[in-house]
C-alpha positions as CSV (number, residue, x, y, z in Angstrom):
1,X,44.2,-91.5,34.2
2,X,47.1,-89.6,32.4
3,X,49.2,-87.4,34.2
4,X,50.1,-84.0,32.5
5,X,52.7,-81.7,33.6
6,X,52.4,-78.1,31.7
7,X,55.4,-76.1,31.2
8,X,54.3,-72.2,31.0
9,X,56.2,-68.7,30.6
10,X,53.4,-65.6,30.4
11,X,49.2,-65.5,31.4
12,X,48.3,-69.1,30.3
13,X,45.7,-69.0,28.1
14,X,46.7,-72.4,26.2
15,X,46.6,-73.9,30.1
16,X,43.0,-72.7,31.0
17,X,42.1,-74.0,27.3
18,X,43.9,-76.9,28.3
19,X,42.1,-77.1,32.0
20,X,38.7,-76.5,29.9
21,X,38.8,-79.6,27.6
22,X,40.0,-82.2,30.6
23,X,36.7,-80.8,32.2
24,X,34.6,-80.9,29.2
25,X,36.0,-84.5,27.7
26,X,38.0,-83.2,24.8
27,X,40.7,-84.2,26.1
28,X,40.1,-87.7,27.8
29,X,41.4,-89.8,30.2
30,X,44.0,-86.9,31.6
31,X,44.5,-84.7,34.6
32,X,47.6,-81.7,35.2
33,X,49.6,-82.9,38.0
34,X,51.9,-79.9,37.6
35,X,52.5,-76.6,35.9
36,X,56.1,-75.4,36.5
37,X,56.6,-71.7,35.1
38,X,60.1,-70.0,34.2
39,X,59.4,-67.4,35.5
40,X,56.4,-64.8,37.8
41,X,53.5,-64.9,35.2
42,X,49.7,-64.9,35.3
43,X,49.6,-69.0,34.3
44,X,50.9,-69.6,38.1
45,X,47.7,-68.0,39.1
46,X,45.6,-69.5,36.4
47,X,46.8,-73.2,37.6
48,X,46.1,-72.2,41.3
49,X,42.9,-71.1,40.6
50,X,41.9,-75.0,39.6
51,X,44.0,-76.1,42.8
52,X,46.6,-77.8,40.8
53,X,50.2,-77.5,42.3
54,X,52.1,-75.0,40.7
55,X,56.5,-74.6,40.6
56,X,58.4,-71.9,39.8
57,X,62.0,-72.6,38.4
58,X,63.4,-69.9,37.3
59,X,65.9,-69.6,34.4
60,X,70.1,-70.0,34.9
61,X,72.7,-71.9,35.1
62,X,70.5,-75.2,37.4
63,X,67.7,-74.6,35.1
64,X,67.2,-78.0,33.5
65,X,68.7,-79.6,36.6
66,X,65.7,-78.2,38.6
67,X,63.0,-78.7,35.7
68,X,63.8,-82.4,35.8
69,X,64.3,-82.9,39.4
70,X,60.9,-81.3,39.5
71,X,58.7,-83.2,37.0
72,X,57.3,-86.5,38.7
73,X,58.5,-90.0,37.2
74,X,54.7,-90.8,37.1
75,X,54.1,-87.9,34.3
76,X,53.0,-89.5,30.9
77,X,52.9,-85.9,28.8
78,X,54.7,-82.6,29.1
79,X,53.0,-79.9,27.6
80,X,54.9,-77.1,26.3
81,X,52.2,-74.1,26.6
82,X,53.9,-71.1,25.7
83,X,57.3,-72.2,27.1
84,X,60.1,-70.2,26.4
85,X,62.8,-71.6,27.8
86,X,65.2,-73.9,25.4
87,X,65.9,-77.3,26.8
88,X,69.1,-79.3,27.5
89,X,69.1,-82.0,24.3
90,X,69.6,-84.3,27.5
91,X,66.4,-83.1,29.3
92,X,64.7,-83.5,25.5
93,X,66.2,-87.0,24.9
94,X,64.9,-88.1,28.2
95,X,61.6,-87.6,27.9
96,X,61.3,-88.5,23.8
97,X,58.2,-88.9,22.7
98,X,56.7,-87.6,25.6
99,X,57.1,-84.1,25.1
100,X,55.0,-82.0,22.9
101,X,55.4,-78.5,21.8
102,X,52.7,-75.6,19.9
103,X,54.6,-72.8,17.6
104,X,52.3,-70.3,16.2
105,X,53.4,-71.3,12.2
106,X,53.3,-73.9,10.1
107,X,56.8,-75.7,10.9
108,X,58.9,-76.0,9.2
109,X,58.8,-73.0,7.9
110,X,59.5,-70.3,10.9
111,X,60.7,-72.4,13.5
112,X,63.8,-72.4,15.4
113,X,66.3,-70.1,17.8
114,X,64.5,-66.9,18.0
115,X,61.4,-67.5,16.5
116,X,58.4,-67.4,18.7
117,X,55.7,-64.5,19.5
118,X,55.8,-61.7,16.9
119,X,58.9,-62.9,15.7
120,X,57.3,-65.4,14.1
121,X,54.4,-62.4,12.8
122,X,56.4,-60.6,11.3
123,X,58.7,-62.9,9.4
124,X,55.6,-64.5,7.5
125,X,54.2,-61.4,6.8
126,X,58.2,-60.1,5.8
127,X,58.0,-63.4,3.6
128,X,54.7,-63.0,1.7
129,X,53.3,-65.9,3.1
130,X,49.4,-66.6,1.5
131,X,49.0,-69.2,4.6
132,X,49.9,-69.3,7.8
133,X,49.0,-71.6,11.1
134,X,49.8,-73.2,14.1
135,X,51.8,-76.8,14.7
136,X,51.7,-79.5,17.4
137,X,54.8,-81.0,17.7
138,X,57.4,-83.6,19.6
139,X,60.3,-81.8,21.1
140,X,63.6,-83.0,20.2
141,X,67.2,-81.4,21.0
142,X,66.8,-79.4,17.5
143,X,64.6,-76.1,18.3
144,X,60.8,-76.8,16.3
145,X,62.5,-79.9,14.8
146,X,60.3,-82.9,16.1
147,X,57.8,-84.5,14.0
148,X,54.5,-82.6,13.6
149,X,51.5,-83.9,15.3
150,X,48.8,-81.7,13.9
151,X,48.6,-78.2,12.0
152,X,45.8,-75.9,12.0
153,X,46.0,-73.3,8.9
154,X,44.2,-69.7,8.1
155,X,44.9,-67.7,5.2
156,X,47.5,-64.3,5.3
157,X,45.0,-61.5,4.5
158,X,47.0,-58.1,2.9
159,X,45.5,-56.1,5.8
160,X,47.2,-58.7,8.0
161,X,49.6,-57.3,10.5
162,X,51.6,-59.0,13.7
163,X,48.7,-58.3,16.1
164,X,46.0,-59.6,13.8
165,X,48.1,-63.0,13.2
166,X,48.6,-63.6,16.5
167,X,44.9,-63.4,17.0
168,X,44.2,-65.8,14.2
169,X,47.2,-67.9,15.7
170,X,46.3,-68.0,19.1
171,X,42.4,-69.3,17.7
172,X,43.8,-71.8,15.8
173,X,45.8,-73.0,19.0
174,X,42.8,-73.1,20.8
175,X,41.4,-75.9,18.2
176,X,44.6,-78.1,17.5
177,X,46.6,-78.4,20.9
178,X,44.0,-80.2,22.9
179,X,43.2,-82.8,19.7
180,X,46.7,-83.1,19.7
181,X,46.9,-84.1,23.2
182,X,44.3,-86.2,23.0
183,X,45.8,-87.7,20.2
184,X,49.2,-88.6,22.0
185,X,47.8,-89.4,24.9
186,X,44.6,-91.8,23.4
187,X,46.6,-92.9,20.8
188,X,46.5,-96.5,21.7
189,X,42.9,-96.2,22.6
């Protein structure tokens, strides 16, 4: 069995989707040991809820200190679910390869400092974009810069605003990250 731990900043919707496919086999062989938020948020609750132990770390000057004093030495994935927080290039170096990340675009385009949420909305609309996604990737010290995993892509309607590309981002999150998981974790299998 592979141990997860899920990092998590706001309600945790990308957890419970998470939870749902190690229950229902799309994601096999795995289990969340740990989700560790940055700060109060609904995904604490979410975790508790499926009796996994939950940590709460917030952010300052410790932060990364804490995060890796936190995560067991057991844990074969750490799951970035709508993580916030930017990592120490140490903390990143560390756990290479073993770290995996989901930003609502198609990287490289729209990734780095800055660009998450509707950020990331409203600079593809801003840019005209015809196509736009979600990515799966390895975290590395460079913000969005670790090789891709897996992409899921929609079309940019006209009508499209911020709201209604989050809503096609967050459904095309729902598809990729736990293949991607599964993927990283199986991928010897």
């Amino acid at each position: 069995m592979k141990n997860l731990v899920i990092l998590i900043s706001a309600s945790g919707t990308n957890l419970q989707r998470i939870i749902d496919c190690i229950d229902n086999g799309e994601i096999r062989n795995a289990k969340v040991n740990l989700v560790i938020a940055d700060r109060e948020c609904f995904g604490l609750e979410r975790a508790e809820k499926h009796n996994i132990p939950t940590q709460l770390i917030k952010r300052g000057k410790d932060f990364s200190e804490n995060l890796e004093k936190a995560i067991p030495e057991n844990t074969d994935l750490i799951v970035l679910a709508g993580f916030l927080s930017i990592l120490k290039p140490e903390f990143c170096q560390k756990w290479e390869g073993k770290i995996i990340n989901i930003h609502p675009a198609l990287l490289p385009k729209f990734g780095g400092k800055g660009m998450w949420g509707h950020h990331v909305h409203n600079a593809v609309i801003e840019a005209g974009e015809k196509e736009s996604g979600a990515t799966v990737h390895f975290v590395t010290s460079g913000i969005d810069e670790g090789e891709i995993i897996l992409q899921g892509r929609f079309d940019v309607d006209e009508n499209d605003t911020a709201e209604t590309l989050a809503q096609k981002v967050n459904q095309t999150e729902y598809d990729i990250f736990p293949k991607a998981i599964d993927l990283v974790l199986n991928k010897q299998n």
